[in-house]
C-alpha positions in Angstrom: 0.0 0.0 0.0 1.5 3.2 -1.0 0.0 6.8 0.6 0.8 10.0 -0.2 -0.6 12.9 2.3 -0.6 17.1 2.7 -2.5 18.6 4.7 -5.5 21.5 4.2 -7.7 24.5 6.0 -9.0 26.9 4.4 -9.7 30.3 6.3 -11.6 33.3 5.3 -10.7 34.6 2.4 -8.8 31.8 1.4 -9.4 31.8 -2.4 -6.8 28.6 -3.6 -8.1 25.5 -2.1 -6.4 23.5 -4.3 -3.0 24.2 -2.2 -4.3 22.7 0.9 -6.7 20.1 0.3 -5.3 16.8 2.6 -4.6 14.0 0.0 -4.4 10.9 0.4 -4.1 8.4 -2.4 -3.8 4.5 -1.8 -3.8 1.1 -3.8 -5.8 -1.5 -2.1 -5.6 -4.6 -4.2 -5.0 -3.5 -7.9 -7.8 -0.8 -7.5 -7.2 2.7 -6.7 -8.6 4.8 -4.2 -8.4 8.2 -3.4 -9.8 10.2 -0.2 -9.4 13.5 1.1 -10.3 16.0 3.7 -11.2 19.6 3.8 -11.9 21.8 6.8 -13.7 25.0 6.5 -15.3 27.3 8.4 -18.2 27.2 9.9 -20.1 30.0 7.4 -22.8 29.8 4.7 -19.5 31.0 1.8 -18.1 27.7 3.0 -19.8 25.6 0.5 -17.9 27.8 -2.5 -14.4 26.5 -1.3 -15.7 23.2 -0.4 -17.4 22.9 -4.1 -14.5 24.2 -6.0 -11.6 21.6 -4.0 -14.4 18.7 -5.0 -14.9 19.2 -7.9 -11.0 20.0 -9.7 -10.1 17.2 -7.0 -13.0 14.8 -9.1 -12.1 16.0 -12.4 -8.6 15.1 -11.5 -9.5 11.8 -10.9 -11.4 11.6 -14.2 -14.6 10.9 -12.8 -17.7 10.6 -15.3 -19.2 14.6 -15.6 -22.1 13.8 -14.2 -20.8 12.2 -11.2 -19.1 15.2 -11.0 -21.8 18.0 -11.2 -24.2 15.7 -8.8 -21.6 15.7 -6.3 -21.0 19.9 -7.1 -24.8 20.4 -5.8 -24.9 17.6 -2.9 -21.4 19.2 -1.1 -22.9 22.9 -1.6 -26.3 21.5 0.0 -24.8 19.7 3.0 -22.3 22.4 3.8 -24.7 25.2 3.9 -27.2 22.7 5.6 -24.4 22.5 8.5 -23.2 25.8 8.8 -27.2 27.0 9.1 -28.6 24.4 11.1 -25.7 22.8 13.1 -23.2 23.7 15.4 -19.6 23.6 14.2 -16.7 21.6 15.3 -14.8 22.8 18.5 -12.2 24.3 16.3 -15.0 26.2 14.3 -15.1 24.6 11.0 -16.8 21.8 9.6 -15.0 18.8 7.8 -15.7 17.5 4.7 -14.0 14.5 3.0 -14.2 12.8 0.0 -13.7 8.9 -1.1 -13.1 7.8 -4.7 -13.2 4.3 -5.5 -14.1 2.9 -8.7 -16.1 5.4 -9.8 -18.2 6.1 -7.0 -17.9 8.9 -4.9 -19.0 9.3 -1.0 -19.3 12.5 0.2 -18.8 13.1 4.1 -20.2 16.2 6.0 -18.9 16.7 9.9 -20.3 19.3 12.2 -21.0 19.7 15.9 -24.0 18.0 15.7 -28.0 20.6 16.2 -31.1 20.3 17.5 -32.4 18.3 15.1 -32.3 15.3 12.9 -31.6 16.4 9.5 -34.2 14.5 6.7 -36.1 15.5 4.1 -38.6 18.3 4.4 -41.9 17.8 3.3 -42.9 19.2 -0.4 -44.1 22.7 0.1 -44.6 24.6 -3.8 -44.4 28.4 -1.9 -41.9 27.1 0.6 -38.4 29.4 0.0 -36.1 26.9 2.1 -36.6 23.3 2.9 -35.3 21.6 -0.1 -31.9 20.7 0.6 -31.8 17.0 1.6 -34.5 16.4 -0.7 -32.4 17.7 -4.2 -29.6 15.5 -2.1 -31.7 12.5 -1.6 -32.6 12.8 -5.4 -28.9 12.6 -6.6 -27.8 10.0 -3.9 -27.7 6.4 -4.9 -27.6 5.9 -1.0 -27.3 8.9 2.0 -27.5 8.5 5.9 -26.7 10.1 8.9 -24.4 9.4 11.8 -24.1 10.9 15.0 -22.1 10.4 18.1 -20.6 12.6 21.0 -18.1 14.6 18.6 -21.0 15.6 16.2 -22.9 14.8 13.7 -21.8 13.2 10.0 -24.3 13.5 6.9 -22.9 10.9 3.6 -24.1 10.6 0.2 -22.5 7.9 -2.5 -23.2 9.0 -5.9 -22.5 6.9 -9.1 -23.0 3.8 -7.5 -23.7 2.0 -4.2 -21.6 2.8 -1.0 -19.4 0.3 1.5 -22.0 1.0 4.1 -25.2 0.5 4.6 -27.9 3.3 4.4 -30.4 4.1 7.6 
């Protein structure tokens, strides 16, 4: 198994995310893998830098385009979800990561967990907010949630079925 790692933040104002982003490449039996990590702050502009690491990261990788713009609208949904309904992280971001493998991408969300569970809102036509998981839910091939004392985790496989099980 061969890694490779640097490591990333991106602060306010930080316009390069490329620079940063923590990489991490490995070869598990003949097929190739890559995952990586991104913290950012916990603020609504968040989701721009998170989007624009995925997706040159993804189009490095040569995953399919569509793949590609799917996972472009789930990341900006689930980090504008966290930073408006969620607490952050103690050190005041929230952590994304990213898994490539065979195609199929899984898209983490970490933050300090909220009030609430976060699921689907029910349709509402005049509603102005509300529709984030469900646009999410519609691109995911599977999503779920995870929580436990350090926060709260939302993940989303696109392009084909994820390693875990979906609640």
């Amino acid at each position: 198994m061969c890694s490779v790692g640097t490591n990333l933040s991106i602060g306010a104002g930080t316009r390069t995310p490329d620079a940063n982003v923590e990489r991490e490449m490995r070869v598990e039996r003949g097929m190739g893998m890559s995952a990586q990590t991104l913290r950012v702050p916990w603020n609504q502009s968040s989701g721009r830098d998170a989007r624009r690491a995925l997706v040159s990261s993804l189009r490095d990788l040569q995953v399919d385009a569509t793949v590609v713009d799917e996972a472009e609208i789930v990341i900006s949904e689930l980090v504008s979800n966290a930073a408006r309904h969620a607490r952050p992280l103690p050190d005041g971001t929230i952590r994304v990561n990213w898994t490539v493998r065979g195609g199929v991408v899984e898209v983490e969300v970490t933050d300090g967990g909220g009030p609430t569970t976060p699921r689907p809102a029910p349709r509402a036509l005049l509603a102005a907010t509300g529709r984030g998981l469900r646009i999410v839910r519609g691109y995911a091939h599977e999503w779920g949630v995870l929580e436990d004392r350090a926060g709260r985790t939302v993940w989303v496989s696109l392009g084909g079925p994820s390693r875990r099980r979906s609640h």
